[in-house]
C-alpha positions in Angstrom: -12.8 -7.5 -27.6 -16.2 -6.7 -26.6 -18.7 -5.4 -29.1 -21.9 -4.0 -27.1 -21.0 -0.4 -26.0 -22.2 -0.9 -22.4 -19.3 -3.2 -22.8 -17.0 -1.1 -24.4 -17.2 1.5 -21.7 -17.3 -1.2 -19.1 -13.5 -2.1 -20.2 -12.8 1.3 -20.2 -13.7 1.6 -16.8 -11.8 -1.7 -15.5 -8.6 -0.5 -17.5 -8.5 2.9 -15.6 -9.2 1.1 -12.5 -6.6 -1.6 -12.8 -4.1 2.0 -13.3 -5.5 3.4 -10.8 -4.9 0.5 -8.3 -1.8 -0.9 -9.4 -0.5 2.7 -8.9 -1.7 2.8 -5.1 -0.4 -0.3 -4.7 3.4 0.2 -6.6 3.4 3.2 -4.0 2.3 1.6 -0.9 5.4 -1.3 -1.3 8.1 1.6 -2.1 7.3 2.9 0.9 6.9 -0.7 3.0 10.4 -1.5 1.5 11.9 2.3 2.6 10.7 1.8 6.1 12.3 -1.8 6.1 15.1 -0.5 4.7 15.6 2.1 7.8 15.1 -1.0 10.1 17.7 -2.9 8.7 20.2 -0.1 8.9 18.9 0.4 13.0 18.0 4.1 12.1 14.7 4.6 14.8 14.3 8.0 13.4 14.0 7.1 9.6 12.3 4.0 10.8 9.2 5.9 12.2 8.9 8.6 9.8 8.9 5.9 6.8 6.5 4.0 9.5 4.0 7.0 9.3 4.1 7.3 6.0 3.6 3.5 5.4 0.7 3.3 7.2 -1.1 6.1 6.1 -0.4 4.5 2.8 -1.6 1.6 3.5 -4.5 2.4 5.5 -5.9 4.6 2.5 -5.5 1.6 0.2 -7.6 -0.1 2.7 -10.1 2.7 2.5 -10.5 3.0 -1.3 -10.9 -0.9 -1.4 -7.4 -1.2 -3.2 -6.3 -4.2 -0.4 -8.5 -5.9 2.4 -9.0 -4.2 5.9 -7.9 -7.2 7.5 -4.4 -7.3 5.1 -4.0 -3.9 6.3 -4.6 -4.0 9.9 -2.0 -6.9 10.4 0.7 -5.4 7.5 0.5 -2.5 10.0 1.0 -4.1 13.1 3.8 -6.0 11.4 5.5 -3.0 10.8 5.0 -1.4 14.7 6.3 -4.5 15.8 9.2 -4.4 13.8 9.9 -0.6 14.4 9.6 -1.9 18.6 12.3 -4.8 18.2 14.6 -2.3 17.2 16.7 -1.7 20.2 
């Protein structure tokens, strides 16, 4: 455990973060797994509201600096393209 208090309050900081993140990122995957879900069962209209809500999701996470841009530009376009294959 660290003993300065500039230290201290620096693992403060990191422990609130890692909450912080982990709970963006926990949400982000529930709804990546509802929207493959919907695909799976060939529902288009379950399939592109959980795709909206996915990629807003995802695209915030990308904002806050919680996952790369780059990881969330092609996540999203994985998605679209899956939500397009369905027939």
């Amino acid at each position: 455990m660290a003993t300065h208090k500039s230290a201290i309050k620096r693992h403060r900081q990191s422990l609130r973060r890692r909450a912080r993140n982990r709970h963006i990122k926990v949400g982000t995957g529930t709804l990546v797994k509802r929207f493959k879900a919907s695909v799976d069962a060939g529902d288009r209209d379950a399939a592109t509201t959980n795709l909206a809500a996915a990629t807003r999701a995802i695209r915030k996470a990308a904002t806050k600096g919680i996952i790369p841009k780059t990881r969330a530009s092609r996540q999203v376009s994985r998605l679209a393209k899956a939500l397009n294959g369905l027939s």
